[in-house]
C-alpha positions in Angstrom: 11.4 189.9 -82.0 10.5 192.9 -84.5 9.0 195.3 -82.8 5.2 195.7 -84.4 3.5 198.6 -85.9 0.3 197.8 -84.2 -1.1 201.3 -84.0 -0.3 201.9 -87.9 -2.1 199.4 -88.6 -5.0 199.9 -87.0 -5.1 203.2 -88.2 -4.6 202.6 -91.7 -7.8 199.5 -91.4 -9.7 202.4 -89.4 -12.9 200.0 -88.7 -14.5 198.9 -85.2 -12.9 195.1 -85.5 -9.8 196.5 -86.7 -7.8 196.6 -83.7 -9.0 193.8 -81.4 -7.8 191.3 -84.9 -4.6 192.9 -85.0 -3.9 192.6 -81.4 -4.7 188.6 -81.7 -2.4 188.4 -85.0 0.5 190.1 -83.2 0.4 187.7 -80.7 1.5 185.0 -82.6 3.2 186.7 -85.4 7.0 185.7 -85.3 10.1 186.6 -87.0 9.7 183.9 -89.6 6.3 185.1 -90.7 7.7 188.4 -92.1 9.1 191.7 -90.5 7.3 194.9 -89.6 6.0 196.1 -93.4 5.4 192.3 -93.8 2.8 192.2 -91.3 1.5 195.6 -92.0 0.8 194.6 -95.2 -0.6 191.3 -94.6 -3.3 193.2 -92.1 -4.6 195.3 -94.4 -4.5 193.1 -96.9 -6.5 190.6 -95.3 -8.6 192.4 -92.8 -12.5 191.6 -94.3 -14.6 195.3 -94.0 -17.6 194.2 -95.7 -20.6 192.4 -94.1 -21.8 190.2 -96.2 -17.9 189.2 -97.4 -17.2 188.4 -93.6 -19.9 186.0 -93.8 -18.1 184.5 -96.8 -15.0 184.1 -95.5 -17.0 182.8 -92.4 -18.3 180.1 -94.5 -15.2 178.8 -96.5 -13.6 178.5 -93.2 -16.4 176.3 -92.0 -15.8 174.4 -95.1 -12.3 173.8 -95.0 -12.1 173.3 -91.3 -15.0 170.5 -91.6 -12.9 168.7 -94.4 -9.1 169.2 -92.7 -10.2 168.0 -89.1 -13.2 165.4 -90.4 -10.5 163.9 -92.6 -7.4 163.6 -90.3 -10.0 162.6 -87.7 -11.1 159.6 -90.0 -7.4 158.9 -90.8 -6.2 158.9 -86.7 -9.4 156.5 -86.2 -8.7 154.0 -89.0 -4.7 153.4 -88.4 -5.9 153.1 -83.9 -8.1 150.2 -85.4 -5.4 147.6 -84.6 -4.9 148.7 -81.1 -7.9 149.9 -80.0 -9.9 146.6 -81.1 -9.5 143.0 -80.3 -8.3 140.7 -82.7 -5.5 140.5 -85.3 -2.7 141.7 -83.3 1.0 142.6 -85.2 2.1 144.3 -82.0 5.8 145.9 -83.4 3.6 147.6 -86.3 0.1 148.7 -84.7 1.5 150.8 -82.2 3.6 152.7 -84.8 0.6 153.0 -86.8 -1.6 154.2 -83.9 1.3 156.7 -83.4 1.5 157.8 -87.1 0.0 161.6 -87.8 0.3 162.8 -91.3 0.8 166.3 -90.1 2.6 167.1 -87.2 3.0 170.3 -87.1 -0.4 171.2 -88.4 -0.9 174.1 -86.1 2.2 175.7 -87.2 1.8 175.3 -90.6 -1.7 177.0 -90.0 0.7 179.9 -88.9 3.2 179.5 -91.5 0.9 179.6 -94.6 -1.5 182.3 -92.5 -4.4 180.4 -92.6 -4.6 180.5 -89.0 -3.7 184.5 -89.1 -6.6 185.2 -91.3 -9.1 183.7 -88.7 -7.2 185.8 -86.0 -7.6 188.8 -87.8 -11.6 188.7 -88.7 -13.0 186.5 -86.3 -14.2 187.4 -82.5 -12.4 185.3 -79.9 -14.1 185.6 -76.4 -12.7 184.3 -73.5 -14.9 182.2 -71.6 -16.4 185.1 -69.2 -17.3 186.7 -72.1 -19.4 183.6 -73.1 -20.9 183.0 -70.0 -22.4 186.3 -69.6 -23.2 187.5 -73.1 -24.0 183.8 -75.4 -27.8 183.7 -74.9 -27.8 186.9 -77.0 -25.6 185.6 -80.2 -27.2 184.0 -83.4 -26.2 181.0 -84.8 -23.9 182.9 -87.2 -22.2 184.7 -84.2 -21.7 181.2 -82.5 -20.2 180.3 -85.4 -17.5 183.2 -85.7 -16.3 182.2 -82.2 -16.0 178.5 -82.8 -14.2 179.9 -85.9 -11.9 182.2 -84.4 -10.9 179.5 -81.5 -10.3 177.0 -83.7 -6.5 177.8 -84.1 -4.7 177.0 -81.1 -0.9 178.3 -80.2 1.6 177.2 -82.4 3.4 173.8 -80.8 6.5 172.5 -82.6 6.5 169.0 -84.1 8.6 167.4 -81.5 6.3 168.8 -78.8 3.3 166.7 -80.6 5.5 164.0 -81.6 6.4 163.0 -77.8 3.0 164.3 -76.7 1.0 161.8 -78.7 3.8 158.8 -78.2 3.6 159.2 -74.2 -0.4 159.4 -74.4 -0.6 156.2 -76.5 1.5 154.3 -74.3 -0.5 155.5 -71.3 -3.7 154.3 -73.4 -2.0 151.0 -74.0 -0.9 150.8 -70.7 -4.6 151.1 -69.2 -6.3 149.4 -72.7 -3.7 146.4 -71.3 -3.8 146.0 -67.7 -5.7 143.2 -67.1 -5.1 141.6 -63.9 -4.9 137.7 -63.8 -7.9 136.3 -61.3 -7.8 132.4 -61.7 -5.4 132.5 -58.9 -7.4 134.3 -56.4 -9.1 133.0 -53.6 -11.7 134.9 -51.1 -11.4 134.8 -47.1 -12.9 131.3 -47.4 -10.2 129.5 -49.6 -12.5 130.2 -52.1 -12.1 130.2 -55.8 -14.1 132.3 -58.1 -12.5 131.8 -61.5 -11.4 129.8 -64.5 -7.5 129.3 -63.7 -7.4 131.5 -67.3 -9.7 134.1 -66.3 -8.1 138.3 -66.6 -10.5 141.5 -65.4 -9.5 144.8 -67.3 -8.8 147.6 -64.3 -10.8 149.5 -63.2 -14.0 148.2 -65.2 -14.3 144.8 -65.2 -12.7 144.1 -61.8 -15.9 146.8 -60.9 -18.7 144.8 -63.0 -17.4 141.9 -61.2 -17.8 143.1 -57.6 -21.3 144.3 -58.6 -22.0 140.8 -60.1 -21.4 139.4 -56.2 -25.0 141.2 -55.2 -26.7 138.1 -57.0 -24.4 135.4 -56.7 -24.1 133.1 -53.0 -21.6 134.0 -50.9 -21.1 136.9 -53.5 -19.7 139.2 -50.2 -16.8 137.0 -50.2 -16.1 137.6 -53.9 -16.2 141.2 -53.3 -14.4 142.0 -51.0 -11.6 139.7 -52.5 -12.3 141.4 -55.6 -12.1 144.9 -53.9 -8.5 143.8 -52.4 -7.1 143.1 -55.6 -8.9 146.6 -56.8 -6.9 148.2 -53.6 -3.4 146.9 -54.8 -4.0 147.8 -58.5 -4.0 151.1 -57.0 -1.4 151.3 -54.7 0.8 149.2 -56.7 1.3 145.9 -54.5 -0.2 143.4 -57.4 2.3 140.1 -56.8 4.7 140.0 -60.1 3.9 136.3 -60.2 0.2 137.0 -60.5 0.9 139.9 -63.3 3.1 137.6 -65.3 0.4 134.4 -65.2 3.0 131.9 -63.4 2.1 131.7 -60.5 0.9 128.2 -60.0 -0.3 128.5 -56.0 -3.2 130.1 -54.2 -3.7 134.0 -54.6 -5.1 135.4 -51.2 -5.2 139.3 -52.0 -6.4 140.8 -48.8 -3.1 139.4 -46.9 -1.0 139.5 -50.7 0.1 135.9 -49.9 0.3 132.6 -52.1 -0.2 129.2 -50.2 -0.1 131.3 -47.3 3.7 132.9 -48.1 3.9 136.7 -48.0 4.5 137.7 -51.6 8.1 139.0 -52.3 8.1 140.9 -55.5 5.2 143.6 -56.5 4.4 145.4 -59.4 5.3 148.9 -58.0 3.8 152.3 -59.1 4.0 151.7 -62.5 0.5 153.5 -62.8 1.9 156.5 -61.5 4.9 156.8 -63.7 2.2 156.8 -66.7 0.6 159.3 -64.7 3.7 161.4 -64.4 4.4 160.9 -68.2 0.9 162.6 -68.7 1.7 165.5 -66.3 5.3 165.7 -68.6 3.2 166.0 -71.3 0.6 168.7 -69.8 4.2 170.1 -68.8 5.5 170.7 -72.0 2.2 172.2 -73.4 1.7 174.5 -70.6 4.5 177.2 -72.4 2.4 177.4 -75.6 -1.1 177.9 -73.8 -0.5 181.4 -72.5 -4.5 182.1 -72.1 -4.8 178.4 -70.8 -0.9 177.5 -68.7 -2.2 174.6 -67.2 -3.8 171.2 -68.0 -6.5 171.9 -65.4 -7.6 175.7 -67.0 -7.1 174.3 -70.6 -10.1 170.9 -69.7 -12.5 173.6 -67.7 -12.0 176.9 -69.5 -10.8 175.6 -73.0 -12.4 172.3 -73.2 -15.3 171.5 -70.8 -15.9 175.6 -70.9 -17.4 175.5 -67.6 -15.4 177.5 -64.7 -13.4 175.1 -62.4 -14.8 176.1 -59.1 -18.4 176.0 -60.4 -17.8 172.3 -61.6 -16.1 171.5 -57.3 -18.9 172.9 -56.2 -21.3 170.6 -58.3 -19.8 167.4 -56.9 -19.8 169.2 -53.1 -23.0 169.8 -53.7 -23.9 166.2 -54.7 -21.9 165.0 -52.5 -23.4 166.6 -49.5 -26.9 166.2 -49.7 -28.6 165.4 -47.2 -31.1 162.4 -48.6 -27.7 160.6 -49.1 -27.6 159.0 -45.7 -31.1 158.2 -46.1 -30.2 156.1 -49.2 -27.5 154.5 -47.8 -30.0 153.3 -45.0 -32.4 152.1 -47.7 -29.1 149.8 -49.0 -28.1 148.6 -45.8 -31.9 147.3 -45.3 -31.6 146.1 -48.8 -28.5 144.2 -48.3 -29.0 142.8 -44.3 -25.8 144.5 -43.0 -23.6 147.3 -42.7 -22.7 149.1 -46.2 -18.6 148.5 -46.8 -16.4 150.4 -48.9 -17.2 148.8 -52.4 -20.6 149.1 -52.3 -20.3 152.4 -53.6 -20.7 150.4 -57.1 -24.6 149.7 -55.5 -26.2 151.6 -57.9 -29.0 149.4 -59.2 -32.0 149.6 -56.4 -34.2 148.4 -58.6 -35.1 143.9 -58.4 -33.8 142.8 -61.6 -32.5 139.5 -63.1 -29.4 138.1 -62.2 -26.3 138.0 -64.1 -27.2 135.0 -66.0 -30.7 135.8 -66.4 -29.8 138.7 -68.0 -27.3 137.3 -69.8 -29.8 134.9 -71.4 -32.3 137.6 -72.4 -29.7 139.3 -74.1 -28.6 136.1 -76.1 -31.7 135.5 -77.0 -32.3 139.0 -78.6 -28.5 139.6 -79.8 -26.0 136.8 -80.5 -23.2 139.0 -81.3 -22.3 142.4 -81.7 -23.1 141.7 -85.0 -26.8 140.7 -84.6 -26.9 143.9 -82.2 -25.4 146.3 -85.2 -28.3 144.4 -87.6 -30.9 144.8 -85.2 -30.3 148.8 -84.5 -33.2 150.3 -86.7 -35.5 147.7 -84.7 -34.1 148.4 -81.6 -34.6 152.5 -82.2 -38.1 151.9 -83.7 -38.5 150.4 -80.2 -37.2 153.2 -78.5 -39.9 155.6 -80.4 -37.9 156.7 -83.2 -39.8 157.2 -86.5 -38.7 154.9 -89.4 -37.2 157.2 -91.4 -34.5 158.3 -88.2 -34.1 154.6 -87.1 -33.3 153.6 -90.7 -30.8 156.2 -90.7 -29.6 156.2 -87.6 -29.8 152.7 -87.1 -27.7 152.2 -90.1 -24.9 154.7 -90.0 -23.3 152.8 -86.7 -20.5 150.1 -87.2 -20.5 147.9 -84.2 -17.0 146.2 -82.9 -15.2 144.5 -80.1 -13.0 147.2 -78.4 -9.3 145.6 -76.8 -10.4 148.1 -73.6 -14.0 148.5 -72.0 -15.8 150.3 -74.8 -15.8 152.9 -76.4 -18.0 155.3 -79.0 -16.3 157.4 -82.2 -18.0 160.3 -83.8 -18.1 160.9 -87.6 -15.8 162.8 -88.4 -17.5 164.5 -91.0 -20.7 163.3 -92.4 -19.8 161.1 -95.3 -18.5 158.8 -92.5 -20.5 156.4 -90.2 -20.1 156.2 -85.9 -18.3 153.5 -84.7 -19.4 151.4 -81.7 -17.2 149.8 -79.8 -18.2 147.1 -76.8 -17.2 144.2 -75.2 -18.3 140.5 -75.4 -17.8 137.3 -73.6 -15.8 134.5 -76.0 -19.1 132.7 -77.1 -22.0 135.8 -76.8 -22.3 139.4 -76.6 -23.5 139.1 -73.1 -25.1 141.1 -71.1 -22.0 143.3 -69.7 -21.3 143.7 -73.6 -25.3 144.7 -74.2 -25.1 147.3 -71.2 -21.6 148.8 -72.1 -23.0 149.0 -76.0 -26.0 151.1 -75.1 -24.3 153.3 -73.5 -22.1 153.5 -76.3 -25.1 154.1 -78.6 -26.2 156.7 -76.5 -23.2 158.5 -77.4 -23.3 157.7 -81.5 -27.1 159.0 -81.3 -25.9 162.4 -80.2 -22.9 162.1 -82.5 -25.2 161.3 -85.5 -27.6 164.1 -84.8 -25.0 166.4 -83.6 -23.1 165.7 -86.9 -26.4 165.8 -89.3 -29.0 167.9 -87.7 -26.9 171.2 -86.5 -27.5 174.6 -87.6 -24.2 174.9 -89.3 -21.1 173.0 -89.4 -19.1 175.0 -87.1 -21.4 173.9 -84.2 -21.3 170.1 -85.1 -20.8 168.6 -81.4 -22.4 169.2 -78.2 -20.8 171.3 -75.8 -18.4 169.0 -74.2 -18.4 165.4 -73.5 -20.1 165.9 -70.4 -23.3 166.4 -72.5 -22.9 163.3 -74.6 -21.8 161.3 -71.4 -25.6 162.5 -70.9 -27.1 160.8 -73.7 -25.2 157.8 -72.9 -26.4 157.1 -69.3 -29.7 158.1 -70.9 -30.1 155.3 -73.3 -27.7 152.9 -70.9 -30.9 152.8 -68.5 -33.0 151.4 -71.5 -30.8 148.5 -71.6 -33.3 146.6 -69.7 -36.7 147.7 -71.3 -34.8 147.0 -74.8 -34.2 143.4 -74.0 -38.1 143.3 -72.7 -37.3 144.0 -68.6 -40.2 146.8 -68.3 -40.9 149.2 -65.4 -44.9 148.7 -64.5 -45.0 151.9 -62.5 -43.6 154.4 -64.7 -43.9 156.8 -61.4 -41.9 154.1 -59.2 -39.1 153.7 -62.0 -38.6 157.8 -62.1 -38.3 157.3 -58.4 -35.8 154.7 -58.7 -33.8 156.1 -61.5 -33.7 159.4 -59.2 -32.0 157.7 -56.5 -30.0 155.4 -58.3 -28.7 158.8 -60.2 -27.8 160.4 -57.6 -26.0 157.1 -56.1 -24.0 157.1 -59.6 -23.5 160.8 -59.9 -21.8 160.3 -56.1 -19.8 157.0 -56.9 -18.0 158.9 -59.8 -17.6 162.5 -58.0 -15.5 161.2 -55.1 -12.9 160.1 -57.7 -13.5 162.8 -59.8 -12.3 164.9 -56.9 -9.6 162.9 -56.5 -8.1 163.4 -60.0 -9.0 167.3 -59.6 -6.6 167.1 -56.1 -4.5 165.5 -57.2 -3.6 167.5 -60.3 -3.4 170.4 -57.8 -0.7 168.8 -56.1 1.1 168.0 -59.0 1.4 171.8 -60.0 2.6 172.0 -56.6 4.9 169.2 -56.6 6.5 169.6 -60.3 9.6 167.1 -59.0 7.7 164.7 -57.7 8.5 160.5 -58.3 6.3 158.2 -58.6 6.5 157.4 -55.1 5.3 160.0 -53.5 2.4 160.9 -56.0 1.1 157.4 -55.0 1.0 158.0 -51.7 -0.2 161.8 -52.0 -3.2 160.4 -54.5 -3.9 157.7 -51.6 -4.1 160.5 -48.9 -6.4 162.7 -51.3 -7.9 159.0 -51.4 -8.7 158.9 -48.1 -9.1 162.5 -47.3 -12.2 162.3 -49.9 -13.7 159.1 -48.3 -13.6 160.2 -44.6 -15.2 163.7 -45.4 -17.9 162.5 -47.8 -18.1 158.4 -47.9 -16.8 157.3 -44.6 -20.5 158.1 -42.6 -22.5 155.5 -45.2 -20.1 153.3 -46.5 -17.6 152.6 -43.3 -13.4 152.7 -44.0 -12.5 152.2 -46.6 -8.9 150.0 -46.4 -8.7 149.7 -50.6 -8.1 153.7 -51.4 -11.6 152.6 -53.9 -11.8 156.6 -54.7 -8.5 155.8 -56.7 -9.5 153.3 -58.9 -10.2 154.8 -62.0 -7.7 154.0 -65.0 -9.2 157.5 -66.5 -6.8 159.0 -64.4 -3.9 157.5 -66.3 -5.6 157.2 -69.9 -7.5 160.0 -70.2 -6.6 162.9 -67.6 -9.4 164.9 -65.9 -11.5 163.1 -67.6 -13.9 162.1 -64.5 -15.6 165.1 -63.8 -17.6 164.7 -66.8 -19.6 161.4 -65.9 -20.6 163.1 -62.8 -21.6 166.3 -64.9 -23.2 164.3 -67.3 -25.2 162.0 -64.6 -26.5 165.5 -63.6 -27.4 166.6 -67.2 -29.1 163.5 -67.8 -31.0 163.6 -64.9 -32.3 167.2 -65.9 -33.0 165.7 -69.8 -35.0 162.6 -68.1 -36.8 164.6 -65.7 -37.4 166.9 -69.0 -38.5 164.3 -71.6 -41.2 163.1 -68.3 -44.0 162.7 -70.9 -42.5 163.6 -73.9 -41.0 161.7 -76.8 -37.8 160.3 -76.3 -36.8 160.3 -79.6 -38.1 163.6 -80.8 -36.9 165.1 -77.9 -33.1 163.3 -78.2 -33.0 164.9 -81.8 -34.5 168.4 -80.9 -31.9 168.3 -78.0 -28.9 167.1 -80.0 -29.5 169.4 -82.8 -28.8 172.9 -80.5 -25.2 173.0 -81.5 -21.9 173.6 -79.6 -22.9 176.5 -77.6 -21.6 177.1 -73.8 -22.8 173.8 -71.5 -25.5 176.1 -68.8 -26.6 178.0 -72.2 -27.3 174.7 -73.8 -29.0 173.1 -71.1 -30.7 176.0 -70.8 -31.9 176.0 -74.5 -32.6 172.0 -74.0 -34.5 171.9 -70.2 -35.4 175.6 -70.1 -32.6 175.6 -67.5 -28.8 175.9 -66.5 -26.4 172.7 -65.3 -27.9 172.3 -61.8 -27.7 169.5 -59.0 -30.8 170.4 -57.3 -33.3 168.8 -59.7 -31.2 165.1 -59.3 -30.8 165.9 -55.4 -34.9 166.5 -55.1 -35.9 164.1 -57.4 -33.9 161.4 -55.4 -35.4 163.0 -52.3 -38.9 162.5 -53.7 -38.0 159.5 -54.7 -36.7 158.1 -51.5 -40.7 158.6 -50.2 -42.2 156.3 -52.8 -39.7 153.3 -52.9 
């Protein structure tokens, strides 16, 4: 490459911000965008002196980066609409048209047509540090520079994107698709527990199911069958027979026989080759990331923008408090015997209706997910919202039935609606369906607010998505109070939500530490088969559960800590439910008295800052476990 006249140039711009844009801009200048006088000549040209002209060009590149990502964003969402719902199905066409991108190589042509160079050049790019120790001091405006300035990435070829984005869609398909065939299956008893018909989506269903058995007679029986066939989704020893729908004989998992003959033929680690296509992927990005060389720095420092180790140490943290082995004592009362492996999933404390009771109070209020999408104004007017905000809010969500577990979609730009996407039994939304859509609405209330309400455009968002996983666990614990279930002691229910918080925030950190191990091992292990990265994620698996499950919850013989199909779909992933149980914990122990509604759009409306500066800004505080850890200790006293 051309060697660079760097020190010319700053000496010919001769201004403070000179050199530090000139630095950035040499760093991705390449032969192709010009030689020596080329790029001289472009840096002078371009380099913005003036004040109040850098706040111009500040504000046509919010402009123009609101209408380019908002628009391709609205375009990615609308051709995934045959794969990612359930319904009209044209298989050999949706997948190609979930695949499609209209541009590519977008984030070279940024390059090649120096849009991206211009940014470079005038706009402040701090590394994370830099954030962390000087944000609280920025403005808005300042906020907005940085946002600007990191919003060009390095410049990936086509073919890099092109095989990224076909290996993660098959991995989505893979996960949006594995449901595992139940009719079959029979508990310790000879039992059966389903239609002959009957599939459970992994993880999440096969889960819901499990926590369904707490109500049902005999319900231990169905979970721990259920929590066998959980343990050989994850280590890969699902009968062929059982995948396929033909076998005709009875399914016992725990012993993986049929009519009472050891099964011959298993699935194998087909998870884990998806996994490994995602780690090819991460692979080939790695080159192009030179602040960010790995998949784990680029979702902490780039994406999540909180420092790795601080985000361990969180779920450590969570994970080793003390009051947890005094919960686990309350369950075991609860439930008449010891606590097993699956009853991690025990996170509801509280005496509620059973599945069908529930079920009927949600029919009775919402039919369909279409009733539910007519009924959102009512349902935020009942949630305190004004008129005005549940009109609008209320209106500018599209409900639908996802193919997966559920999902939420944010505007892309404002002219566009949310999307909603739930699940539903054949003849009702259900309640599974109502629980899994407030959640869900959580999410398209902060995406709403966080789209409308912002200071500027640049800081549409929040933070990262462990802040709207926040707002989502938030609103899914009105489920009950929407569909008229209400606490009577509002003191008792904070107690109750504190411990069952810190019950979920536990559940989801012991996988989320297996994903983070994992990953560890595979930057380790770069040769690795799929093989051995089963069995390594099973030892992580197990290593996890003796050190911080195994005292409560007894051994665990299913590898449960594995379960989650995140791992394959959407990598790294996890450690942002257990962030955002902990951030919603600090916003509910926050809003204690407050409005709900006022509070969710005061809240919402901060901007994309750092995560600790914008809890700080929302709960006059930094991301901490301690509030959830002494609130569930509190807590504990008064159940």
């Amino acid at each position: 490459m051309t060697t660079l006249p760097i020190e010319e140039t700053v000496q010919a711009i001769n201004h403070p911000r000179a050199e530090a844009g000139i630095m950035r801009v040499a760093n991705r200048w390449q032969d192709c965008d010009g030689d020596e006088n080329e790029f001289k000549s472009f840096c002078i040209e371009h380099f913005v002196e003036n004040d109040q002209d850098h706040s111009r060009l500040l504000d046509r590149y919010e402009s123009a980066l609101s209408s380019i990502g908002g628009h391709l964003y609205e375009i990615g969402r609308h051709l995934r609409r045959w794969t990612d719902l359930r319904g009209d199905e044209m298989p050999q066409v949706d997948n190609l048209m979930a695949m499609f991108d209209p541009c590519p190589d977008l984030s070279d042509q940024f390059y090649k047509q120096k849009i991206a160079f211009i940014a470079l050049l005038n706009f402040d790019r701090p590394d994370l540090a830099t954030m962390l120790e000087q944000g609280d001091t920025w403005s808005n405006d300042q906020w907005a520079e940085v946002r600007a300035g990191w919003a060009f990435g390095p410049r990936i070829p086509a073919e890099v994107n092109d095989r990224a984005r076909k290996l993660e869609h098959e991995a989505d398909m893979f996960v949006s698709e594995f449901h595992v065939p139940v009719g079959a299956m029979i508990d310790d008893e000879g039992k059966s527990w389903f239609e002959k018909d009957r599939k459970l989506i992994a993880h999440w269903l096969i889960r819901e199911e499990i926590k369904a058995g707490y109500t049902e007679k005999n319900g231990i029986n169905k979970q721990r069958a259920l929590s066998w066939v959980m343990g050989r989704h994850i280590d890969g020893t699902l009968p062929n027979n059982i995948m396929d729908s033909s076998c005709e004989g009875k399914w016992d998992p725990r012993n993986n026989t049929i009519d009472g003959k050891e099964v011959t033929t298993v699935l194998g680690p087909v998870r884990y080759k998806q996994l490994l296509a995602q780690r090819s992927v991460a692979n080939d990005y790695d080159k192009y990331y030179e602040e960010h060389p790995t998949a784990i720095a680029r979702k902490f420092d780039l994406e999540r923008e909180i420092p790795e180790e601080t985000v361990e140490a969180l779920m450590i943290e969570l994970l080793e408090a003390p009051v947890r082995k005094d919960i686990a004592n309350l369950l075991s009362k609860q439930l008449g015997r010891p606590l097993e492996a699956f009853d991690i999933y025990l996170e509801d404390i509280s005496e509620g209706g059973s599945a069908a009771e529930l079920d009927e109070k949600v029919t009775a209020m919402f039919k369909d997910e279409l009733i539910f999408q007519e009924k959102l104004p009512e349902v935020l007017r009942g949630l305190g919202y004004c008129d005005e905000d549940a009109e609008f809010l209320g209106t500018s969500v599209n409900v639908e039935i996802a193919r997966g577990a559920g999902h939420a979609m944010r505007p892309g730009i404002p002219e566009y609606n949310a999307w909603l996407r739930t699940n539903r039994l054949d003849d009702r939304l259900g309640w599974d369906g109502f629980d899994t859509a407030m959640h869900e609405l959580g999410h398209n209330l902060e995406q709403l607010i966080s789209t409308h309400f912002v200071p500027r455009p640049l800081l549409r968002n929040v933070p990262n998505t462990a802040c709207t996983e926040a707002f989502a666990f938030l609103y899914q614990n009105k489920a009950r109070a929407v569909i008229g279930i209400q606490e009577k002691d509002e003191e008792r229910g904070f107690a109750i939500a504190s411990v069952e918080g810190l019950l979920s925030a536990c559940q989801i950190a012991g996988p989320s530490l297996v994903e983070l191990y994992t990953w560890r091992w595979l930057y380790q292990n770069p040769k690795t088969t799929p093989e051995k990265l089963r069995d390594q994620m099973l030892t992580i698996a197990d290593d996890v559960w003796n050190k911080y499950f195994k005292d409560q919850f007894g051994e665990d013989p299913y590898h449960i800590l594995g379960a989650y199909q995140h791992m394959v779909g959407y990598p790294l992933y996890l450690a942002d439910y257990t962030i955002g149980h902990v951030i919603s914990h600090q916003i509910k122990s926050h809003m204690r008295g407050k409005d709900l509604a006022a509070e969710t759009k005061r809240i919402c409306s901060i901007g994309r800052l750092t995560p600790d500066l914008w809890m700080k800004r929302a709960v006059g505080s930094g991301i901490s476990a301690k509030q959830l850890i002494d609130d569930a200790k509190i807590g504990l006293t008064q159940i």
